[in-house]
C-alpha positions as a printed NumPy array, in Angstrom:
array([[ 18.932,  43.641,   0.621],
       [ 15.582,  42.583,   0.863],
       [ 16.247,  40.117,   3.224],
       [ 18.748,  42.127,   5.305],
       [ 15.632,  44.637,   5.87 ],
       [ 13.475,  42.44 ,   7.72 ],
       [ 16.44 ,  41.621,   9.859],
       [ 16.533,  45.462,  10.292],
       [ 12.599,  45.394,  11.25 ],
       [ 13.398,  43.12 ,  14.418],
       [ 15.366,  44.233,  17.456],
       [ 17.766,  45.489,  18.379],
       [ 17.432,  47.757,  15.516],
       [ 13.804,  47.399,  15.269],
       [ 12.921,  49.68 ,  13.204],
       [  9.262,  47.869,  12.007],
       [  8.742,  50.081,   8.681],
       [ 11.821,  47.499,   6.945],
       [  9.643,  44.813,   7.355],
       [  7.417,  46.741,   4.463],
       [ 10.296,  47.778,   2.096],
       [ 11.349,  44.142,   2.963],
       [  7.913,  42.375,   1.625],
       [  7.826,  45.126,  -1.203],
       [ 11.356,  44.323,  -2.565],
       [ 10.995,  40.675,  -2.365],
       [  8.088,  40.369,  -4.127],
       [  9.551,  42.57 ,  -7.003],
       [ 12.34 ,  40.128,  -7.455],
       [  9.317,  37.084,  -7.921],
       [  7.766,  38.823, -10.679],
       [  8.593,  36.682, -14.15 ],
       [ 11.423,  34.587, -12.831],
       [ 11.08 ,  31.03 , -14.329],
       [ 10.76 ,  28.693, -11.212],
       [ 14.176,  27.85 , -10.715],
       [ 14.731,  31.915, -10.733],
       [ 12.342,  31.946,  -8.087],
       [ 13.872,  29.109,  -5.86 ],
       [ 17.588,  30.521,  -5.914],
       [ 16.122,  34.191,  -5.308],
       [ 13.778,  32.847,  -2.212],
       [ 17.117,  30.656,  -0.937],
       [ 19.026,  34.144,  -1.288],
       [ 16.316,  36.075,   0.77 ],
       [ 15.853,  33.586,   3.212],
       [ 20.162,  33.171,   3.739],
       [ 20.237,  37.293,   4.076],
       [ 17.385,  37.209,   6.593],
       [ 18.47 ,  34.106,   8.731],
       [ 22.026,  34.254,   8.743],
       [ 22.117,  37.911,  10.737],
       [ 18.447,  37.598,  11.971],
       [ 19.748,  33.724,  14.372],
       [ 23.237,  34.5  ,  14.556],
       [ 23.024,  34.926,  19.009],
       [ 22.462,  30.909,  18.066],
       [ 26.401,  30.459,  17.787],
       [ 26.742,  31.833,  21.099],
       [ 24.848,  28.708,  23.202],
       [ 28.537,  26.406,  22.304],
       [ 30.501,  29.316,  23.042],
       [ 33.856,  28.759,  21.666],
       [ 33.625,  24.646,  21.1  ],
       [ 34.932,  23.225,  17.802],
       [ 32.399,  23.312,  15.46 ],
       [ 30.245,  25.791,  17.811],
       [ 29.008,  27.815,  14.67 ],
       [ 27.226,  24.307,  13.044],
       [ 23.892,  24.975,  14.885],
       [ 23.742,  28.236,  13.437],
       [ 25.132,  27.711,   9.825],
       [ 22.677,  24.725,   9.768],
       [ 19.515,  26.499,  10.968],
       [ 20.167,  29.228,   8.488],
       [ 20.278,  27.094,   5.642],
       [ 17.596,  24.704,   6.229],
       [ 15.308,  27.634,   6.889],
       [ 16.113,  29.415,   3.817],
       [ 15.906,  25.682,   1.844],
       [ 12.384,  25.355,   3.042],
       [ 11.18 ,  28.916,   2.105],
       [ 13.506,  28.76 ,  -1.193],
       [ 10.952,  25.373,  -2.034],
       [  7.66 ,  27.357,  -1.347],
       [  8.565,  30.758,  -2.994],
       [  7.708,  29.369,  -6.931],
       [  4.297,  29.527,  -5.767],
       [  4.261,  33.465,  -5.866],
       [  5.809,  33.096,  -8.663],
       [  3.221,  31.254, -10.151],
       [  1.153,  33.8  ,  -8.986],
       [  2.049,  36.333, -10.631],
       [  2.489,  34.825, -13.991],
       [ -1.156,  32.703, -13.852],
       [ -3.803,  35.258, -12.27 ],
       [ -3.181,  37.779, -15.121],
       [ -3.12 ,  34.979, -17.73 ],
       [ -6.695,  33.782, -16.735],
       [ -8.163,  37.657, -16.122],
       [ -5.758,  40.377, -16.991],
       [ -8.68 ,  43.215, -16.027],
       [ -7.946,  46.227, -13.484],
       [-10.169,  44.433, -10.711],
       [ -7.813,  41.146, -11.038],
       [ -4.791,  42.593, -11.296],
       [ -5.587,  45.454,  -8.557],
       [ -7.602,  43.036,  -6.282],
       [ -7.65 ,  39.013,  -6.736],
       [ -3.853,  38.966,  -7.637],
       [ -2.532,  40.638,  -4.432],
       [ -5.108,  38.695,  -2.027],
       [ -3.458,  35.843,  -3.537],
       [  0.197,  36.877,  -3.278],
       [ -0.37 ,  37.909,   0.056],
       [ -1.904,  34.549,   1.147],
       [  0.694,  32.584,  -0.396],
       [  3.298,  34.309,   2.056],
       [  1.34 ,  33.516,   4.764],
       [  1.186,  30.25 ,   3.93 ],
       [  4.937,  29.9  ,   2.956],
       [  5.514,  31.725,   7.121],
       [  3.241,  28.82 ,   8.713],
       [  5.238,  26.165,   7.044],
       [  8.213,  27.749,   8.568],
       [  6.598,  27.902,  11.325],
       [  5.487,  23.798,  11.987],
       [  7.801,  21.625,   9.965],
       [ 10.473,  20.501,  10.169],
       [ 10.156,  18.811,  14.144],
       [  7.661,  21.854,  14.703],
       [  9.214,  24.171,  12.888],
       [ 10.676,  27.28 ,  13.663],
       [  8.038,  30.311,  13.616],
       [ 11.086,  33.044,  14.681],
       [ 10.485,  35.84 ,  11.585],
       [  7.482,  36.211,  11.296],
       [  6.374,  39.512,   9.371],
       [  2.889,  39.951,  12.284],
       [  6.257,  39.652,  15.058],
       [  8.131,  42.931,  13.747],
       [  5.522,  45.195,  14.266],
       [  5.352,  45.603,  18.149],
       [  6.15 ,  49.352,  18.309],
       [  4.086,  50.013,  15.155],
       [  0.813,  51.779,  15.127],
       [ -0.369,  48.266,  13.24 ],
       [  0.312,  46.146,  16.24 ],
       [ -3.478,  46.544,  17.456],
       [ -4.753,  44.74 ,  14.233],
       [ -3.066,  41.436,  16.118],
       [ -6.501,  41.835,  18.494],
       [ -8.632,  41.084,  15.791],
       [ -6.858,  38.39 ,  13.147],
       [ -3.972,  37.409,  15.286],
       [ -0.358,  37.392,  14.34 ],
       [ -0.878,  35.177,  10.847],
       [ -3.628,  37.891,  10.022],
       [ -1.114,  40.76 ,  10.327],
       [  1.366,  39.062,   8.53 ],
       [ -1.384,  38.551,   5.449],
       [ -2.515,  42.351,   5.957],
       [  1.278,  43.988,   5.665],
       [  1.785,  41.478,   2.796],
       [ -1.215,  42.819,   1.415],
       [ -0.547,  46.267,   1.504],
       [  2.715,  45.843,  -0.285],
       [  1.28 ,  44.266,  -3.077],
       [ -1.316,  46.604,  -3.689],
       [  1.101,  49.283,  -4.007],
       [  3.287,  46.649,  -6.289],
       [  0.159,  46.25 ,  -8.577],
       [ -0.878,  49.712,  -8.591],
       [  2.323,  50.68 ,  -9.745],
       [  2.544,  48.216, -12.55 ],
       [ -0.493,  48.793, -13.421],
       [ -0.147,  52.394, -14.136],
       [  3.278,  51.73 , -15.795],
       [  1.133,  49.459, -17.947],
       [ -1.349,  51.5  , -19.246],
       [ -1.482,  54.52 , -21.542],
       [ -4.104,  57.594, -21.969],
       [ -7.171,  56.608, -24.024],
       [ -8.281,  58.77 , -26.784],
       [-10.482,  62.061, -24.823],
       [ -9.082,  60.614, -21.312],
       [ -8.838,  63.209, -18.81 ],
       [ -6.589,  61.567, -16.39 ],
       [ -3.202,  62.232, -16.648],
       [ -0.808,  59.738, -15.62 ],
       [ -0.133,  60.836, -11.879],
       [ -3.585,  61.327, -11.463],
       [ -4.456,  57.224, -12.665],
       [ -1.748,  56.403, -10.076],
       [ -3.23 ,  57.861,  -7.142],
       [ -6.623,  56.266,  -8.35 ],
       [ -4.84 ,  52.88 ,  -8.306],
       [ -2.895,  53.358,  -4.904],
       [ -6.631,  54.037,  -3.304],
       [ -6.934,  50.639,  -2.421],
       [ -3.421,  50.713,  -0.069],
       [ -4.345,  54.087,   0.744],
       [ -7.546,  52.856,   2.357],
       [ -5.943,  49.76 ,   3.856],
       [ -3.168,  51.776,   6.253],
       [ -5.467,  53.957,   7.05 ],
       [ -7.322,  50.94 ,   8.173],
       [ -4.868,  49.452,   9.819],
       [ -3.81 ,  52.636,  11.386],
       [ -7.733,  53.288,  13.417],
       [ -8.332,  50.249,  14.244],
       [ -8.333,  50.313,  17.734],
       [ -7.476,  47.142,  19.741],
       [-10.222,  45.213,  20.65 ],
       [-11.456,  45.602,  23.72 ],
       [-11.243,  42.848,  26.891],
       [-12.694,  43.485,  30.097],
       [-11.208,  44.499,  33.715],
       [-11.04 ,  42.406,  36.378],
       [ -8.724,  43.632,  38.966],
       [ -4.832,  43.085,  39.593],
       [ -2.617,  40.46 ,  40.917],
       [  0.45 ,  41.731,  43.035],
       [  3.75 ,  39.983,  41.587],
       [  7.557,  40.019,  42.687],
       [  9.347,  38.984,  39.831],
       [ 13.233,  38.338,  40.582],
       [ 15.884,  38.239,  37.981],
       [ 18.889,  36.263,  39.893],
       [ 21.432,  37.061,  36.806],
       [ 23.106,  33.463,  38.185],
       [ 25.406,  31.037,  35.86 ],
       [ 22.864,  29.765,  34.164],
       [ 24.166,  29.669,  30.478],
       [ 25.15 ,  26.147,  29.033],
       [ 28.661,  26.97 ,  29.608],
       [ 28.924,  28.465,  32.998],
       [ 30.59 ,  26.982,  35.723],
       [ 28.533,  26.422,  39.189],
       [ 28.136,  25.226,  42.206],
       [ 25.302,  22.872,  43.4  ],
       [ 22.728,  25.562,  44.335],
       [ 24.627,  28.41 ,  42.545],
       [ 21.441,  29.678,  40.866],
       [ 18.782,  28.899,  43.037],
       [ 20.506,  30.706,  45.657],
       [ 20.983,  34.329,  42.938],
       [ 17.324,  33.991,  42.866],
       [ 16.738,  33.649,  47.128],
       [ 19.362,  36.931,  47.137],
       [ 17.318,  38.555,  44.55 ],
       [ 14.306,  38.137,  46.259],
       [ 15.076,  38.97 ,  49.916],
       [ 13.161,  42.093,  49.561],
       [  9.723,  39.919,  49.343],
       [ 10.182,  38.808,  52.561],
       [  9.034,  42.347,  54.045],
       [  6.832,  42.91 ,  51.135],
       [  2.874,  41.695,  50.328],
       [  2.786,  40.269,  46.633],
       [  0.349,  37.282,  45.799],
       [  2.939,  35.296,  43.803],
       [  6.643,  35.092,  43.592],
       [  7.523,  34.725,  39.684],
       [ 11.03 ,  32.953,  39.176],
       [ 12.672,  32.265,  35.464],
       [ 13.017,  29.661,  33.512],
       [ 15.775,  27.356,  34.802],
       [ 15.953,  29.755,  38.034],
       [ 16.494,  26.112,  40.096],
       [ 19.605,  24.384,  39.924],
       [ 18.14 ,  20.773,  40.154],
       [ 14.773,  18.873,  40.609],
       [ 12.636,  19.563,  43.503],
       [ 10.529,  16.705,  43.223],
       [ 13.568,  14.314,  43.581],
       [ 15.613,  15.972,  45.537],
       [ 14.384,  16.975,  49.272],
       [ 17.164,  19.242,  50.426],
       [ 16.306,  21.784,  47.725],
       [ 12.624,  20.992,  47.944],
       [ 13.294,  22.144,  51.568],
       [ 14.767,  25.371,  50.672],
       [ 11.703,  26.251,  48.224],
       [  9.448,  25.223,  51.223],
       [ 11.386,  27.512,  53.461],
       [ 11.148,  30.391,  51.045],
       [  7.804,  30.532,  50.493],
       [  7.082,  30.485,  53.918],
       [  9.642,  33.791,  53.939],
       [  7.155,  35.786,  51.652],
       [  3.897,  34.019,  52.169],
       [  3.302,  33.606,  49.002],
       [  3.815,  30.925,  46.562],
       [  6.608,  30.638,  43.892],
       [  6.052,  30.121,  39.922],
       [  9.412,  28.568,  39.878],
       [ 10.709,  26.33 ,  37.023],
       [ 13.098,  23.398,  36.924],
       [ 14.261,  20.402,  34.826],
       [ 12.027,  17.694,  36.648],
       [ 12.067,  13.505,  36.296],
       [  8.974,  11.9  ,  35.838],
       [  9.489,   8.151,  35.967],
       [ 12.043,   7.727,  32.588],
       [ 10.96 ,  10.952,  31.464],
       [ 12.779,  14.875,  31.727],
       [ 10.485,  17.613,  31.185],
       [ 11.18 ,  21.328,  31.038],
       [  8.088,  22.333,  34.11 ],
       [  7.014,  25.503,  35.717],
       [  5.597,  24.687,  39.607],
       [  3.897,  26.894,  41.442],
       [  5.605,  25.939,  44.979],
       [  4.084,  26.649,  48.168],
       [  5.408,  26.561,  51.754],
       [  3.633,  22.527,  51.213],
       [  5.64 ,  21.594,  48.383],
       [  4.382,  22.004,  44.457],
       [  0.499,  22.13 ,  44.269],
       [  0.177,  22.872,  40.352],
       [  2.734,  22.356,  37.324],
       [  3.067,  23.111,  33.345],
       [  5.579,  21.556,  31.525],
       [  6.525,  23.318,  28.171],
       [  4.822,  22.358,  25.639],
       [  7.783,  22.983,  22.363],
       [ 11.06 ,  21.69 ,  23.267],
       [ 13.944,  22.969,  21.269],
       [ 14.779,  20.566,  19.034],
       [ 18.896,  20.331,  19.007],
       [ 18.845,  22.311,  22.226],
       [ 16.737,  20.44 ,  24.703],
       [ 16.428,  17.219,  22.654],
       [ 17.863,  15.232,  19.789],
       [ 15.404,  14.237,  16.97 ],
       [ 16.69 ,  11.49 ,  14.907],
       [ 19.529,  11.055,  17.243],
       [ 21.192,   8.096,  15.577],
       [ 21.299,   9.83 ,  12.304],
       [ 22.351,  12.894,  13.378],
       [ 24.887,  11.292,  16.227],
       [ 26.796,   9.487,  13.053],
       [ 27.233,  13.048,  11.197],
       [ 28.291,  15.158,  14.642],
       [ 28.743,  13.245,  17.567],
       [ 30.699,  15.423,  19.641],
       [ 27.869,  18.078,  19.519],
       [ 24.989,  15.689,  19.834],
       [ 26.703,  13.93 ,  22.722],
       [ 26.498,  17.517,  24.438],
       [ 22.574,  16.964,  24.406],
       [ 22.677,  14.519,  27.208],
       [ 19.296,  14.609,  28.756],
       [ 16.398,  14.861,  26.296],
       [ 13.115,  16.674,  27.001],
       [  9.95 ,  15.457,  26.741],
       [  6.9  ,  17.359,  25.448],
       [  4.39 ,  18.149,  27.994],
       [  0.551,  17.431,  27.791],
       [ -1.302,  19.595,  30.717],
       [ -2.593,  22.646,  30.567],
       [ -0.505,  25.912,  29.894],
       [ -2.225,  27.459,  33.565],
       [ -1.783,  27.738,  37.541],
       [ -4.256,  28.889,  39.13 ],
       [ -3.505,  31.423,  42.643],
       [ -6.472,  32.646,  44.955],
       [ -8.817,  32.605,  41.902],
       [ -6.668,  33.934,  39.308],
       [ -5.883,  32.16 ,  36.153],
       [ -2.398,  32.393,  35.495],
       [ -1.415,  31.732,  31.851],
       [  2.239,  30.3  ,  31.057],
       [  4.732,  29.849,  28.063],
       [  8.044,  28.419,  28.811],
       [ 10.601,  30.376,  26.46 ],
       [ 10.467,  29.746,  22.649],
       [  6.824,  28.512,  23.641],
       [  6.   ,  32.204,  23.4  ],
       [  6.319,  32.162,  19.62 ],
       [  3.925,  28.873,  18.86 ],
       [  0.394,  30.329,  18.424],
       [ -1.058,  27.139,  20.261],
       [  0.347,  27.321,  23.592],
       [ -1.09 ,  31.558,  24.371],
       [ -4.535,  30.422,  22.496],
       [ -5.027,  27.427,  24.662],
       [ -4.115,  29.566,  27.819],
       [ -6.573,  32.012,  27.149],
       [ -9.281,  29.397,  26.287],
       [ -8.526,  28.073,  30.036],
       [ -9.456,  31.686,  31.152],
       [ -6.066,  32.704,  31.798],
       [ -6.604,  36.479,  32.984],
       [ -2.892,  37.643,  32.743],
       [  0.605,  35.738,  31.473],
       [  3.842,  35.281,  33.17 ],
       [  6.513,  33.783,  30.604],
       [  9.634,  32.641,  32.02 ],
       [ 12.959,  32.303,  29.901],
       [ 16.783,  31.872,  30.193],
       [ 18.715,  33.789,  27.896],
       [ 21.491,  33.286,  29.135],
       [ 23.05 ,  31.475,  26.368],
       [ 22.844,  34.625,  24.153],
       [ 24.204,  37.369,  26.683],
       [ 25.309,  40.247,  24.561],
       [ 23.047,  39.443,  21.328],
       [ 19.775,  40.183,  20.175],
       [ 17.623,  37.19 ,  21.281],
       [ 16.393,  38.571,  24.162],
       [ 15.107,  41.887,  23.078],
       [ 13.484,  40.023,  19.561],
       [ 11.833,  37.785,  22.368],
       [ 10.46 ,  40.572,  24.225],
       [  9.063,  41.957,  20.871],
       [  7.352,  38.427,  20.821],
       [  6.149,  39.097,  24.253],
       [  4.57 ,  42.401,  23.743],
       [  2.989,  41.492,  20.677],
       [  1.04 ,  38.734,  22.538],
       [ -0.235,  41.059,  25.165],
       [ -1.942,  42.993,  22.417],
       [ -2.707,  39.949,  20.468],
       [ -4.676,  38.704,  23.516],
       [ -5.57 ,  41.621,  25.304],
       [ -3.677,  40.267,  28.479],
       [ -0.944,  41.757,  30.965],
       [  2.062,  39.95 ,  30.317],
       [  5.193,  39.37 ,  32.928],
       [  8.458,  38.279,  31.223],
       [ 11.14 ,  37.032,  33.267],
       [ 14.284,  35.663,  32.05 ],
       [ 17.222,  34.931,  34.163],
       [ 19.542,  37.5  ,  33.061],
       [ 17.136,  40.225,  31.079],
       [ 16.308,  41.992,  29.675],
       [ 12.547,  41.396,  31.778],
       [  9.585,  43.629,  31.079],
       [  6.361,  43.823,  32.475],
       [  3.678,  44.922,  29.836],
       [ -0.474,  45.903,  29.971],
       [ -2.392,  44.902,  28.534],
       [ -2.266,  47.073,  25.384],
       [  1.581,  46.507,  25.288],
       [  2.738,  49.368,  26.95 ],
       [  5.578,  49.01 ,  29.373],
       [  4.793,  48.982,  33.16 ],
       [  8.35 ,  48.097,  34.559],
       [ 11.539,  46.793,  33.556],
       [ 14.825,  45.357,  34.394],
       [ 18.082,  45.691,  32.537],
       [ 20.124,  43.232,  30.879],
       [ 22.683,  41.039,  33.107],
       [ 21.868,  42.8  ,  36.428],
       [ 20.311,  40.955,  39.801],
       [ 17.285,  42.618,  40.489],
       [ 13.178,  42.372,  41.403],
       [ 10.086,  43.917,  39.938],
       [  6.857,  44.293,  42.295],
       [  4.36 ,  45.176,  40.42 ],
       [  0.408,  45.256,  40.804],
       [ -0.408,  43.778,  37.079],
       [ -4.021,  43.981,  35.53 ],
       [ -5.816,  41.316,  35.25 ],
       [ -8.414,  40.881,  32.401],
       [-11.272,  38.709,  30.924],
       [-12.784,  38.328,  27.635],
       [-11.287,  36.787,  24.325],
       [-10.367,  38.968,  21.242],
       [-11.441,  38.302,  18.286],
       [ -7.979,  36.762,  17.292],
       [ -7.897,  34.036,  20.022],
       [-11.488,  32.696,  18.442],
       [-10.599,  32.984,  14.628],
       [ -6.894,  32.6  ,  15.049],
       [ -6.654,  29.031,  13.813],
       [ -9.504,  29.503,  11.294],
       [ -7.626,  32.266,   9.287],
       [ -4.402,  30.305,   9.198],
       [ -6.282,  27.223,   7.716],
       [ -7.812,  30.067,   5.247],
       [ -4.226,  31.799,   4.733],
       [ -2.369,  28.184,   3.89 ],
       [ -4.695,  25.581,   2.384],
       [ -6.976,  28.511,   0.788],
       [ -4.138,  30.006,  -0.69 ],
       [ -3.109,  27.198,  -2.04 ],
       [ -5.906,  25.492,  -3.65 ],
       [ -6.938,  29.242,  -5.042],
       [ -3.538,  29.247,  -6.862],
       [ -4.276,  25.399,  -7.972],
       [ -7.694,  26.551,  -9.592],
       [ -6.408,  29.536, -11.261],
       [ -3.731,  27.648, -12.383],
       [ -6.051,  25.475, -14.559],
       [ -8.069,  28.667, -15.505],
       [ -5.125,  29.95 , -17.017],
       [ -4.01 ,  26.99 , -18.956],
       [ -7.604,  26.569, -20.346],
       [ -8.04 ,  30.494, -21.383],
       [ -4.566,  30.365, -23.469],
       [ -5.308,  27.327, -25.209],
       [ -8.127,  28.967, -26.012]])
């Protein structure tokens, strides 16, 4: 069930208070399991959180033999990897009241700890294996929660440690007071001790809840036509040389009569590579010159033996700046390990015919003197990739994605929760485009400016704020994960030895 919730806290249900009954039950099942306990109950969390939470991933084979293996296999190695970390809760909870078992301990040092243990156990998700796959994390569910500001100041990690936090506090508290009976001439009764315990989570939402999001600082607008073509551009469409390319020239017509400073196109909105190929670097010339204005266009693009996934920003003079992304999908837009995996599946490894290179420049295009700051799809969700945009003064974001491959499921609204929750994270407009919705344009405090619906042709011109100044999070971002993981971990290590020494003795 507990697992099942935070499934429930991420669109489309979204309802963001699950994620909290979610942390709060599955810590309850950690406390006193012997470690193997704990590993089966973490595998069991992860398989009831993954399994429903990925399933849109069955949908990029469609119905190919053995279609459902990309899924399946996600969903277990996911829940494998969090299974292995989960004993260290455990441990948790049996060492820190072994070495102190004293109110202050129990009500303050052994929550801290449990809560930066998760943390630590979501990063590792989150980088390893081949980069790892940072899709549930607890910071991510809160986008329409009156928490979501709190991602200003300690970033998304820092959330995640602060919900965790709260639900421990209100575990301890409660076992604390179950614990503990009326002294002699005590005038508390025992409703009265359990509100005095709670104080601490009391005082942390109401924390959470002021907080306002920190502050960055005006500095005009950028006018943006953003086209959604809605073209064949899923893995299994059928098409036409030019088929998509030309949904996104119909979908844009309207800029030709219209003044916008950029022309935002989605990820994969080009049928082919402009660089090598002149009759569709032609038409992109041709179009630009149509709405005087340049196009943030993106395209699989050759660079000598290399393929990279790359976002050009295409005038009526061909491409004058380019990003390529940064995270390529491993099993999706390249094969790690292809020999080994190529002898256990070749028939869906042989569908991954052209492998995608990592890019190395800068996540940023620069238009008239406005720092433009990109994430190509699933880049959205690696911390790295937003910070360093920022760093290179990136004043507003425009993501581009194709989620087209999971039409009809809930990828592309839990991506758009990813997308919001950067724009307060950051304190930046963001534009997200995807090639068949749902696209959103947010402000910089999240809320939504414009929209277009899901598998429906159609253009957003908007005038989106632009804004300077780094939060809080995008300076100590990296710093409180290194805190969160190896902190966590060599504080358990320590206490660990504490507790051995103080019941030998």
């Amino acid at each position: 069930m507990a697992g099942v919730a935070l499934d429930g806290a991420l669109p489309s249900l979204g309802w963001w208070p699950l994620a909290f009954v979610s942390v709060t039950l599955g810590l309850l099942t950690l406390i006193g399991r012997r470690i193997g306990g704990s590993v089966l109950v973490g595998f069991a969390y992860g398989l009831c959180f993954f399994f429903p939470n990925i399933s849109w991933i069955s949908q990029f084979l469609g119905d190919m033999p053995l279609g459902w293996l990309p899924w399946v296999a996600l969903a277990v190695l996911e829940s494998a990897i969090l299974a292995a970390i989960t004993p260290l809760i455990t441990l948790a909870y049996r060492w820190v009241p072994r070495w102190r078992d004293t109110r202050g301990v129990r009500l303050g040092v052994l929550p801290v700890l449990v809560a930066g243990l998760w943390t630590a156990r979501e990063l590792v998700l989150g980088s390893w294996p081949y980069g790892g796959f940072p899709w549930g994390r607890l910071g991510m569910t809160q986008s329409e929660s009156p928490f979501a500001t709190v991602a200003s100041w300690v970033g998304i990690s820092g959330l995640s440690f602060l919900m965790v936090l709260l639900c421990a506090l209100v575990v301890e508290a409660i076992r604390w007071t179950a614990r503990t009976t009326k002294a002699p001439g005590e005038g508390d009764s025992p409703a009265v001790r359990g509100v005095k315990a709670l104080m601490p989570s009391f005082a942390l939402v109401l924390l959470m809840m002021v907080i306002p999001q920190f502050p960055t600082t005006p500095a005009g607008s950028i006018r943006v036509g953003a086209a959604q073509g809605n073209g064949p551009t899923a893995f299994v469409d059928e098409r036409r040389a030019f088929d998509v390319v030309n949904s996104q020239l119909e979908a844009s017509q309207p800029l030709e009569t219209e003044r916008v400073d950029v022309v935002l196109w989605p990820e994969g909105g080009v049928d082919g590579d402009p660089i090598n190929n002149q009759q569709l670097a032609a038409i992109l010339d041709a179009a630009a010159a149509r709405y005087h204005a340049p196009i943030l266009m993106n395209a699989a693009s050759a660079d000598g033996d290399l393929v990279y996934n790359t976002s050009f920003l295409w005038t009526e003079n061909g491409a004058v700046a380019q990003h390529s992304k940064r995270h390529p999908v491993p099993f999706g837009e390249y094969i790690p390990d292809r020999e080994f995996y190529g002898t256990l599946v070749p028939d869906l490894v042989n569908l991954v015919g052209r492998e995608y290179s990592a890019g190395t420049n800068p996540p940023i295009v620069n238009v008239d003197g406005t720092t433009i700051g990109l994430a190509i799809c699933f880049d959205v969700v690696f911390d790295d990739v937003p910070r360093e945009a920022v760093l290179n003064g990136a004043q507003v974001y425009m993501l581009q994605t194709n989620n087209a491959d999971f039409r009809g499921s809930d990828e592309n609204l839990q991506q758009l929760a990813f997308a919001k929750m950067r724009a307060i994270e950051t304190g930046r407009s963001v534009v997200n485009l995807s090639t068949t919705g749902t696209s959103q344009v947010f402000g910089p405090d999240g809320t939504t400016v414009d929209s277009l619906p899901i598998d429906e042709a159609g253009l957003m011109i908007v005038d989106v704020e632009l804004r300077d100044g780094l939060t809080p999070a995008m300076v100590i971002g990296p710093t409180v994960q290194l805190v969160l993981l190896w902190g966590s971990v060599l504080a358990l290590a320590v206490l660990g030895v504490l507790s051995r020494r103080t019941t030998a003795v």
